[in-house]
N, C-alpha and C positions, 0 to 999 in steps of 0.2 A: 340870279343874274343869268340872262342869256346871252353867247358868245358865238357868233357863226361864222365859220371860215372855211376858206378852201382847203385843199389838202397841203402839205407846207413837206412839198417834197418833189359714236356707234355701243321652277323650276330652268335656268338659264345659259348662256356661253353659246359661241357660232353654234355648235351643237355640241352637247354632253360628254361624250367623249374625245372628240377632237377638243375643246375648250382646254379636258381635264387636262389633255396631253401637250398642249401646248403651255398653260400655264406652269406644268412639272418643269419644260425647258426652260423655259423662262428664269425661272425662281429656281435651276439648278446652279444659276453662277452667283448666288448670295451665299455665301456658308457661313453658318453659325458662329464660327470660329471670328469673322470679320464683326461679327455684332457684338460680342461678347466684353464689349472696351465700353458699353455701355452700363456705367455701374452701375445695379440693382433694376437692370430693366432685362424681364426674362426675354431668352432669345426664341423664338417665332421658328415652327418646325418649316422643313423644306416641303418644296413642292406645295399642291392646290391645297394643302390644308393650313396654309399660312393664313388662309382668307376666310377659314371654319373656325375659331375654337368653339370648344365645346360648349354649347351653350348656359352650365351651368357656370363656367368663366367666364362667360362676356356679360353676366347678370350680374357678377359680384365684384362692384364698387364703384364709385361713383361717375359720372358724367364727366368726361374730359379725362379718366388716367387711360393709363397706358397697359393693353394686356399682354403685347409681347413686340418687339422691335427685329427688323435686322439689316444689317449696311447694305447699299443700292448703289448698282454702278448700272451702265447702259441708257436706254433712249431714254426714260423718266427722271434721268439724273443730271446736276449740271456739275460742269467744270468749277477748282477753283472752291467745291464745299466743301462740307461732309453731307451726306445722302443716307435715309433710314426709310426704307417702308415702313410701315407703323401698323398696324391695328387697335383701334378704340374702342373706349364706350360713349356712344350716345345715348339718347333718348328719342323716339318717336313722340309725333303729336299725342299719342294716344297713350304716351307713358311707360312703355316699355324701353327696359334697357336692352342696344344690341350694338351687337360688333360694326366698325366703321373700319374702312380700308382710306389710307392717304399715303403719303409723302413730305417727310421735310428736310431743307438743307439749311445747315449754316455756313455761312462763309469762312473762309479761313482766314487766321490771321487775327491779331489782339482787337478784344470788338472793341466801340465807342465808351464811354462812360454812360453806362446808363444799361445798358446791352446792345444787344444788334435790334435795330427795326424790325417786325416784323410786317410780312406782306402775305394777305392769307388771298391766296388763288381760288377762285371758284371757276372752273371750267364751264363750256357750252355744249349744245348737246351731244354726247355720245350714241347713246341708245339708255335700255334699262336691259340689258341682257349684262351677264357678270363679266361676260370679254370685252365689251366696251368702257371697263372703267381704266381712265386716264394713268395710275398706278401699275397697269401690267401693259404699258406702250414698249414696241420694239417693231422692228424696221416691219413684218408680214402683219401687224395688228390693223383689223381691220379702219381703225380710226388714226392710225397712224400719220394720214398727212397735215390734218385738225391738230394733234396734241404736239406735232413739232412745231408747226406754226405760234401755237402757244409755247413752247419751247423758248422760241427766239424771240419771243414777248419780254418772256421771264428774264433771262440769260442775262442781259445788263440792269438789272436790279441783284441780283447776288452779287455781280461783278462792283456793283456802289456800294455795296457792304448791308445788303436786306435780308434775312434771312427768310424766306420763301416756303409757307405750307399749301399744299395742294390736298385738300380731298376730295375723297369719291364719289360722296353724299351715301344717305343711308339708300344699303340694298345692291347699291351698285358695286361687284366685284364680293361683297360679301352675301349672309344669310338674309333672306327676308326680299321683299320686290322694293325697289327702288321707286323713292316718292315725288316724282317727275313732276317739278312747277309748285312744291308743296310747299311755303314759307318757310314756315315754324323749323320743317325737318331740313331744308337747307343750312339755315342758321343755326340751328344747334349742331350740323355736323361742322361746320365753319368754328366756329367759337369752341367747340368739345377739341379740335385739333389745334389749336392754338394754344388754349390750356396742354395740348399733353405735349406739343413739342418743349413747354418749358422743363419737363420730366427728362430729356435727353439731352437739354441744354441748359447748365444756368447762363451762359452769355446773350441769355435775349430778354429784348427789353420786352418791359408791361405795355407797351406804345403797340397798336397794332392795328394796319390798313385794309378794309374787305374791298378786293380787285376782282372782279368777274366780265363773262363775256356771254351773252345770250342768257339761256338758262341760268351761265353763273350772274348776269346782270342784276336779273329778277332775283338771284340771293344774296348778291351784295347788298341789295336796300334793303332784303327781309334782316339781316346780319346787322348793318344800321340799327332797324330800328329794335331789333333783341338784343344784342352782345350785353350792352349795361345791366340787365337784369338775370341774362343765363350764367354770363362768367364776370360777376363785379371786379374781381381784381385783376382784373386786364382792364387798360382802358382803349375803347375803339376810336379811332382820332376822326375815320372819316371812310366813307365809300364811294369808290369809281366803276359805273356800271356800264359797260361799251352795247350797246344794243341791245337794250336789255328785256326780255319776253314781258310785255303788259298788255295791255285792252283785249285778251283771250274774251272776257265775257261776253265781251261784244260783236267779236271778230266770230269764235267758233257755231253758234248760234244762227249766225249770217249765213256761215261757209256751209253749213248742214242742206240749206236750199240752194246751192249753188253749185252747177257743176263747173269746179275749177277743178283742172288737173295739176300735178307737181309737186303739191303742196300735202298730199295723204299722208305722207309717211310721218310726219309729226302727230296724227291724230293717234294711232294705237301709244304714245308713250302720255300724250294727256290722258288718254284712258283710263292707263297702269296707275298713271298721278293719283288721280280723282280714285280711284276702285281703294287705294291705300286709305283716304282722306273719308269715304261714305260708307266702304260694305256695298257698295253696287258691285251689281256682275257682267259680264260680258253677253250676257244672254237678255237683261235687262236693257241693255243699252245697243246694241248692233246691230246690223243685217245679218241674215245664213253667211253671206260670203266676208265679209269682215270679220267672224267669229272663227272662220276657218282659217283667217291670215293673224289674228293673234298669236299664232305658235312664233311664227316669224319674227314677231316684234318681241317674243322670248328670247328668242336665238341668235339673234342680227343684230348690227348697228346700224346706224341710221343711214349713213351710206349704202347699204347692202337692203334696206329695207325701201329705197326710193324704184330699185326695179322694177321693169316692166311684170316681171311674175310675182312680185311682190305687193306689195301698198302702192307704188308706180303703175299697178293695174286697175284702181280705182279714181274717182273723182268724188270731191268733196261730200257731193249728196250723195252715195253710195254708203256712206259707212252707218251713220246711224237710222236707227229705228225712224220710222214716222206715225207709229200707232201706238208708241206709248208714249208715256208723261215726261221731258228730259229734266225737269226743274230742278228734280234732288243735283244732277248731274252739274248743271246748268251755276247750283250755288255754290259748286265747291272752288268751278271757276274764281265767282264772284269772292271767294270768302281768301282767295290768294291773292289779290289783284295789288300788285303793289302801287298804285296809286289813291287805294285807301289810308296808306303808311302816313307817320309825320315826326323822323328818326329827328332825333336832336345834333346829330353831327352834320358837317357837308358831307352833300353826296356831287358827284361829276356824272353828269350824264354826258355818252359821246353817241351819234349816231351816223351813217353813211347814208349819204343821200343815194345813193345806188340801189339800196340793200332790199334784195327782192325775199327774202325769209320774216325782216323786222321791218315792218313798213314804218319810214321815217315819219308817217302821220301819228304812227301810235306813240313815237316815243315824241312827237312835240306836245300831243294832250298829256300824255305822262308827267313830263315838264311843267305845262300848267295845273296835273293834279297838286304835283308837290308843291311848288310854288305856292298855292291857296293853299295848301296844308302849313305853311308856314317856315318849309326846309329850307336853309340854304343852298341853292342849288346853282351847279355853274351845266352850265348846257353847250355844248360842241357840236359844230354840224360840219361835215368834209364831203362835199358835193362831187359825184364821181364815183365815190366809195362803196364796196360791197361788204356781205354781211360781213365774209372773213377780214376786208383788208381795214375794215378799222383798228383792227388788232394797232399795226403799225402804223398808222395812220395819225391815232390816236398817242402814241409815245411820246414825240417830243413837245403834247400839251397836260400829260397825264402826268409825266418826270417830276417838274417841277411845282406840280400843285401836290403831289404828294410829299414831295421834301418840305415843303413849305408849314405842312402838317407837323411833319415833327421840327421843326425847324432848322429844318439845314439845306444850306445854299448851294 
């Protein structure tokens, strides 16, 4: 179903040692002592090694436990729950188990029969440097304005009684590069954190929503069309994707002979994507001067990476190569495209006719991929609207097609 209407109303860290030093402050006002009420869930050391265990702990046990917790108060946290940073195990496309950084709260107060809903967040883009992940926001964080906006997204969904997971995705904020745009590795960190918040909670239900916004869009439908088979005993009811990153295959390919300016600073993080998904390298695939701005899209968010002396110093044909072959590069696009998907639950797609990041042309062919694919699809369109202000834009028609999910009025 199509529905269109008007609007009805950022090796990684900024750099290495400042990173390390601000995440110490950060993660100084969690004390152990506050996590410790969490029966049989070991408590998570202070400071930036919250975000390390030892890798021979993050390898040993399965997909979706928990390897250490600790209580969360400040910008990542909402009023009204309880609030845990978390650390997981996932799995990569390629099979490996590795540590996952997230967040989850539960509401307060006697849950429903059944448990409390849950609503699994997938954020938009931050960067792939480990200071950009959504789980160490507070007021100087470079992505800070992004994850409160999402903030007050979320805020009256706990406040209805949902219990709210957010993660990192694999790489981001923890060990390993962040697999930017990469399905499989979206959705298993989505699904792996849903399973583990039931380890700090039994009052939440098996019932569970994938909500994303850009990046997280593109993971809600990949979370769609996986959850049933990664974590059967959860069941996923349905996905709402707000603008969500598709037709790259077609778009990035275009953009390569094209000089547009503005729009750089997204290419170094599909780079990271793709270099996780193939074994390409940045010498394979680059200009001399793109290869010497890679450090940047190490170290930066994405904000920080659209300057003039940054990625903002480039135009689209500028970054990659024109003398070698980009095709391996070219399919990994092609092998993410979530309009090859054909997830068995509804998914809601919402888009801003404004929105100069997600071109509202991609997400109406998207709509008709999945449609021929055979999805249930309800599709939003709110004319005016920019990439971020769907966020709210999008609530009072996102509310009640999710309650309706699990059936409550």
């Amino acid at each position: 179903m199509t529905v269109r209407r008007p609007l009805a109303r950022y090796g990684k860290g900024i750099a290495a040692c400042c990173a390390a030093s601000a995440l110490a402050a950060l993660l100084a006002t969690a004390s152990p002592a506050a996590a410790g009420d969490v029966t049989g869930i070991p408590v998570g050391p202070q400071g930036a090694a919250f975000y390390h265990p030892p890798r021979a702990l993050a390898e040993r046990g399965d997909h979706g436990s928990l390897i250490w917790a600790q209580r969360l108060t400040g910008d990542a946290a909402f009023e009204g729950a309880d609030n845990w940073r978390v650390v997981y195990r996932s799995v990569t496309p390629q099979g490996r188990t590795v540590a996952v950084s997230g967040t989850v709260a539960v509401p307060h107060g006697k849950p429903p029969k059944g448990g409390w809903p849950v609503l699994s967040w997938l954020h938009g883009t931050t960067g792939v440097a480990d200071a950009c992940a959504p789980s160490l926001d507070s007021a100087d964080n470079p992505t800070h304005d992004y994850l409160q906006a999402m903030q007050q997204t979320l805020a009256p969904w706990v406040r209805r009684g949902y219990a709210v997971t957010k993660t990192d995705y694999q790489g981001l904020g923890t060990d390993g590069e962040h697999s930017y745009l990469i399905g499989e590795a979206e959705a298993r960190a989505a699904a792996d954190l849903t399973r583990a918040a039931h380890q700090l909670s039994g009052a939440l239900s098996d019932r569970w929503v994938a909500y994303g916004h850009s990046q997280g869009g593109h993971a809600a439908i990949y979370t769609a069309q996986l959850a049933a088979r990664w974590t059967p005993e959860l069941r996923l009811l349905g996905a709402v994707a707000l603008a969500p990153g598709s037709q790259l295959s077609t778009a990035v390919p275009a953009l390569r002979n094209v000089p547009v300016a503005g729009i750089s600073s997204f290419m170094p993080l599909i780079v990271r994507g793709a270099e996780t998904a193939s074994g390409l390298t940045d010498e394979e695939l680059l200009t001399p001067r793109a290869q010497e701005l890679m450090d940047d899209a190490d170290t930066l968010c994405i904000g920080q990476l659209r300057d003039a002396q940054s990625w903002g110093s480039l135009k689209t044909d500028e970054i990659f190569r024109k003398d070698v072959d980009l095709s391996a590069f070219d399919q990994v696009l092609a092998d993410n495209e979530p309009g090859t998907l054909a997830p068995r639950v509804p998914v809601l797609l919402a888009q801003g006719g404004a929105d100069a990041v997600i071109q509202p042309a991609w997400t109406d062919q998207l709509n008709e991929q999945l449609t021929a694919n055979g999805v249930d699809v309800t599709y939003l369109t709110y004319p005016g609207t920019d990439h971020r202000g769907v966020l709210a834009a999008s609530l009072p028609d996102v509310t009640p097609w999710v309650d309706g999910l699990f059936g409550r009025s």
